[in-house]
Structures are given as C-alpha cells and as structure tokens.
N, C-alpha and C positions, 0 to 999 in steps of 0.2 A: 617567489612563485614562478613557475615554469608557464610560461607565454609563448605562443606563435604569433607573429606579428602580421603574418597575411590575415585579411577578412573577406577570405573566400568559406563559404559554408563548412566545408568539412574541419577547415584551419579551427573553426571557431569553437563547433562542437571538441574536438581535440585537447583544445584551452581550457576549455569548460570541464573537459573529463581531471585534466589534471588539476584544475583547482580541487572539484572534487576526492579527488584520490588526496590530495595536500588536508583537504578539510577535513574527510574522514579521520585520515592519522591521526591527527592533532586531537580530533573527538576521541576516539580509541585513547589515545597517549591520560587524556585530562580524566577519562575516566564518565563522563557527559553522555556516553549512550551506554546501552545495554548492550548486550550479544545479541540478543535477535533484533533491536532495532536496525546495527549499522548498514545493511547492505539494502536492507527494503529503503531508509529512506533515501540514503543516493541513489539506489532504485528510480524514486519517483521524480528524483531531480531530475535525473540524466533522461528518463523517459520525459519531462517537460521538453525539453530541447530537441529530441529526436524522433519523437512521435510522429506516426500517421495519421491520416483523416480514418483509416481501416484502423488500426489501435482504438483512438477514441470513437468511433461505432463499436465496437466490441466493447470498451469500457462502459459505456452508455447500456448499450443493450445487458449484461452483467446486472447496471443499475436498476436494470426497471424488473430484471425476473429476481433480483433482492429482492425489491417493495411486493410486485407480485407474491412471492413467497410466504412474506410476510406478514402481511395484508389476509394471507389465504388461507392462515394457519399451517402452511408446510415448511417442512424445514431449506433455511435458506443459504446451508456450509456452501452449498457447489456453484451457486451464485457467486457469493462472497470469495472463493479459490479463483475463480473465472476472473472476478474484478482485478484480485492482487496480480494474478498469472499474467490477464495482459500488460499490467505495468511492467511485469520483465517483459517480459516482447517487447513492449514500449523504448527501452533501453538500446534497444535494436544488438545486443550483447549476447549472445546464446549462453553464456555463463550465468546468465538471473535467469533464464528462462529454464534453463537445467535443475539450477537450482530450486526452482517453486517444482519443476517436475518429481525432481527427490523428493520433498518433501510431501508434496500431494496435500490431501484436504487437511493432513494434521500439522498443517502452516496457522491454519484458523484454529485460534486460541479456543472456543467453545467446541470444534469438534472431538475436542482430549475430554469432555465433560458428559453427563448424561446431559442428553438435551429431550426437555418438554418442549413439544411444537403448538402446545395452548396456545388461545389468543385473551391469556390473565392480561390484565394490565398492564404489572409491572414488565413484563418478557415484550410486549409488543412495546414498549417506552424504551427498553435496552435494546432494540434490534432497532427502533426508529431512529435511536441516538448514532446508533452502527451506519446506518446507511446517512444520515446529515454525514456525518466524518467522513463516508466514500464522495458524498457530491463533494466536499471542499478539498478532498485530493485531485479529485477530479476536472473541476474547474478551474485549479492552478494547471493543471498539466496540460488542457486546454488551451488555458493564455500563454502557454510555453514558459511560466514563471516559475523557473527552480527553485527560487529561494522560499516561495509558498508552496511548493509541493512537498519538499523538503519539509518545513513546518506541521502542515497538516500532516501528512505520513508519520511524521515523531508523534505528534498529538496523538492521531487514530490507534497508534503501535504501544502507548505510554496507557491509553485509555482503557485498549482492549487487555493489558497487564493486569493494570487494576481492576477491571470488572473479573476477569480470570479469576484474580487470587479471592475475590468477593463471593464467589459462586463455588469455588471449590472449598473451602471452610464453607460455605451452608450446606453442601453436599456431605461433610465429614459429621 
C-alpha cells in the first residue's frame, strides 16, 4: 500500500486517498460493488476526512428540508440530490461534484420512477427509512470516520437499489 510517512494534514489526507483508490480496485477487481455504488461510497469516505464545517451545514440543512418535505406531503428528490451533491463537495475533488452535476436529480433512484407525494403509510415508512440512512452517512462524515461513511453509503446505495427494483415491478 502506498504511504506518505509525513503527518502533516495534507500528507495524511493523501495516504488516505490512496488507500482508497487501493480499496476501491480491489472492490472493482472482486466484483463487491456495483457500478453505481463505487464512486458515491469513496465519495463519502474521502469527504469524512475532508469536509468542512460549511459541507456539513449544507448536509445538515439538505437533512431537515428531506424531513420537511416529507413530513409535508411534497416531494423530497431535490433534498435528497442536495444531501448527495454536498458529499462530492465534501470530497473537496471537483471530479464527484461534476459528476453528481451530470447526473442531476436522476442520481436519486426514485426520481426515474412515477412518484406519489401522498402521505399513505407505507411511502412515508420508505422516505423515513431514506432519511435514517442520510443521518448515519452523515454522522459518520461528521466524526470524520471513513470507514462508517463508507459503510453507511454502501448501505444507503444497496438499500435504495432494492427499494428501486421493488417499486419499479409494482409499477409494471
């Protein structure tokens, strides 16, 4: 594994990118993520480490006009695009933040779908579940803990596959 042996801040984050970029392959190689997971979750790694206190105010604020949203009966994609977006920022890499730019709101998996902004039950249980998974990205990225952002972000990315593929066959 490729090391910088200074532990000066930038040295470290540095170290930290290339373990990442080591990790990723190796996930890529075994076959362990998907195509859309890889890049969101060392996304949220690398933004644990590099974040700002202005990143997580934006992720934060993101989090509350989800629940607002949600809570409100309206639809809550541009939230949800807002939360993911600042975690490329977060990465301080203008290459994730390009990338969430390309992609725009149809990064979120439920925006490719017809969506009811009811407040049924079951839709407000699936958006509640959506936003726990945003706090426990967010909390890791918080404690500057890559190895839990990382986690949660597979979760959240793994989660929101499975509700996708769940919602699109009830749709068909």
């Amino acid at each position: 594994m490729n090391t910088l042996s200074s532990t000066s801040p930038k040295r470290k984050t540095r170290s930290l990118t290339f373990e990442l970029v080591e990790q990723l392959g190796a996930e890529i190689q075994n076959g362990s993520l998907t195509q859309g997971q890889k890049l969101p979750t060392e996304a949220a790694a690398l933004a644990a480490v590099r974040r700002s206190d202005d990143n997580l105010r934006v992720m934060q604020e993101a989090l509350i006009a989800f629940s607002n949203a949600i809570e409100g009966g309206r639809d809550a994609i541009a939230a949800d695009f807002q939360f993911h977006h600042e975690i490329a920022r977060a990465t301080q890499n203008n290459h994730f933040a390009d990338m969430m730019n390309s992609l725009g709101s149809q990064a979120i998996p439920r925006a490719r779908l017809a969506t009811d902004v009811s407040q049924d039950p079951p839709k407000l249980n699936y958006l509640r579940r959506v936003h726990h998974e945003h706090e426990n990205i967010l909390n890791a990225i918080a404690a500057q803990d890559a190895e839990s952002a990382r986690a949660a972000m597979r979760t959240h990315l793994s989660n929101s596959r499975d509700r996708h593929k769940k919602r699109a066959a009830e749709q068909t």
